[in-house]
C-alpha positions, 0 to 999 in steps of 0.5 A: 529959515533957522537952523532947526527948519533946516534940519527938518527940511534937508536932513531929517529921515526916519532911522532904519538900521539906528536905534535913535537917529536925528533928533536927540543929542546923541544918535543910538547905534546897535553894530549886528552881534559880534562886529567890530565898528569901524569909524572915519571922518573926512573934512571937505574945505570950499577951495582947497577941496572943491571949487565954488563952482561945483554942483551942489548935488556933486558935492554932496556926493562927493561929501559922503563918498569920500568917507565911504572909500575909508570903509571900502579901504577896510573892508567895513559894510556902511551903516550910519553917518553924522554931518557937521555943515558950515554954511556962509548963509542959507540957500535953500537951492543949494541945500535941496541940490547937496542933501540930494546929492548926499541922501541918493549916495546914502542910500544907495549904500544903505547908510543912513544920516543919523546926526550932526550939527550946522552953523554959519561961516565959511563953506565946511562939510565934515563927515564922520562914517561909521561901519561894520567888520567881522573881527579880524577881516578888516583890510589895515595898512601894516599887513602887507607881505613881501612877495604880495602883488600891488593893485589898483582899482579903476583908474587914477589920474583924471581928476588931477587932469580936471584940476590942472584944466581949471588952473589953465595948464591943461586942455580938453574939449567940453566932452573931455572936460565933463568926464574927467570933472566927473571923477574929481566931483563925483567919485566911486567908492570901492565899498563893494570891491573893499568887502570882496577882498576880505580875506583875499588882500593882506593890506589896503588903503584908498588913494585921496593924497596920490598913489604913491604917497598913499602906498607909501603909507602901507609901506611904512606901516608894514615895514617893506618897500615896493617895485611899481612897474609902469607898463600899464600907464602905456595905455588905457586898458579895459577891464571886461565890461567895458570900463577904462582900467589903470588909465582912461583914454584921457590920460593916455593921451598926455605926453609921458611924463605928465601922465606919470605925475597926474596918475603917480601923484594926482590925488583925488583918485578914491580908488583903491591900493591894496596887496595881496599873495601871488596865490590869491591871483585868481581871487582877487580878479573873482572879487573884481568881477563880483564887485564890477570893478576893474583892478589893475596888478602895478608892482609887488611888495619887496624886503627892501625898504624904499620904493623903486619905480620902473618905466616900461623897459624895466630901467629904474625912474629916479624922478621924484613925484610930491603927492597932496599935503594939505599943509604944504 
């Protein structure tokens, strides 16, 4: 199968929202009147992002939901994506499992596959997003207020747990396994929750490299410091349909200090930091219920530059935590 055959087979679809989608040298994209674009990429490495053993319907989940956590991180609406796709041969199971796994999620955001390109050399998926904001409601890192709260989305720390199980420094049964894998292979983006929060939150980013190293960035760019509390990693928490907030029973069944690094520096977590005024408390848990998210309240931003981390009795912890770095 060539280059063009495979195109046609796994990725071509007819563009709905584009102007022009795949097909021409360039897709044609129409923003709705009067909203900026927002626009990410994300790149994807076969062994230092995924395993060669995932599935390939999970990685092209992965793929897009990545991207689509950029968005939700600045309250951006989904609206067309490109695919840039290195492949070491052609395997039409693995394509049929992957464009499945990527189209389903597409859809399911209403975003739509309108170009790219392929070639052959070592498995490599870029991605580039685009969406749509009002202007001014997009949700930055340089805004936060000293004073706001500090929120997460969902919970962190079980994908770092899946890949500590896959380098052998961790134990979990089949079930165990499975659930923790599907948070590092298969994440949620916030997309919804990221809308709900415009004009609510002050700044936000979404956690890929670990929490405190990503809310660090939003310390950085808005010039405060921060205070994390770490009550809410004494146990999991549920939020009021059922699903885990904070931590899942999975981590909370680590000894301490390991789930202060999985949960603090984990990485792969895509979910979401944010901060927001105390006055908008009420708000905030409106938009949790709206979107069907769980978010837990973790600290508050303060004057002071730095970040000061407290264990539960309120003692400061002068342990250090090394979020991801791709070059380190």
């Amino acid at each position: 199968m060539g280059e063009f055959d495979l195109i046609e087979r796994y990725f071509k679809r007819p563009a709905h929202k584009a102007v022009l989608g795949v097909g021409d040298d360039c897709a044609l994209l129409m923003p709705s009147p009067g909203m900026q674009l927002a626009v990410s990429s994300d790149m994807l490495v076969e062994g230092r992002h995924f395993v060669s053993t995932v599935d390939p319907a999970r990685l092209g989940h992965k793929a897009l939901a990545v991207n689509l956590s950029d968005l939700a991180a600045c309250g951006a609406e989904p609206m067309a994506f490109t695919l840039a796709l290195s492949l070491p041969r052609v395997d039409e199971t693995w394509l049929a499992g992957f464009s499945s796994g990527l189209l389903r999620l597409a859809d399911a955001h209403g975003c739509e596959l309108v170009g790219g390109d392929t070639t052959q050399g070592p498995l490599n998926i870029c991605i580039t997003v685009m969406g749509e904001v009002p202007p001014g409601d997009a949700l930055l890192r340089h805004n936060a207020q000293v004073g706001d709260d500090i929120y997460i989305s969902g919970t962190v720390g079980d994908a770092r747990l899946a890949l500590e199980v896959f380098r052998g420094t961790q134990s979990l049964d089949a079930a165990g396994l499975e659930q923790a894998r599907l948070r590092m292979e298969q994440p949620t983006p916030r997309v919804a929750l990221g809308l709900a929060l415009r004009a609510v939150a002050n700044a936000a980013i979404d956690i890929s490299d670990g929490l405190l190293g990503d809310l660090g960035h939003i310390l950085k760019r808005s010039g405060v410091g921060a205070q994390i509390d770490t009550h809410w990693l004494q146990t999991a928490s549920s939020f009021g349909n059922g699903q885990a907030a904070g931590i899942t029973p999975l981590l909370a069944a680590l000894p301490w200090n390991k789930r202060l690094e999985f949960a603090l520096a984990g990485g792969d977590d895509y979910e979401l930091c944010f901060t927001a005024p105390v006055n908008q408390r009420e708000m905030v848990h409106a938009a949790a219920w709206e979107s069907d998210t769980p978010v837990t309240r973790i600290g508050r931003i303060t004057e002071a530059h730095g970040l000061v981390l407290l264990d539960p009795q309120g003692q400061p912890i002068t342990r250090r935590f090394a979020s991801f770095d791709h070059f380190a």
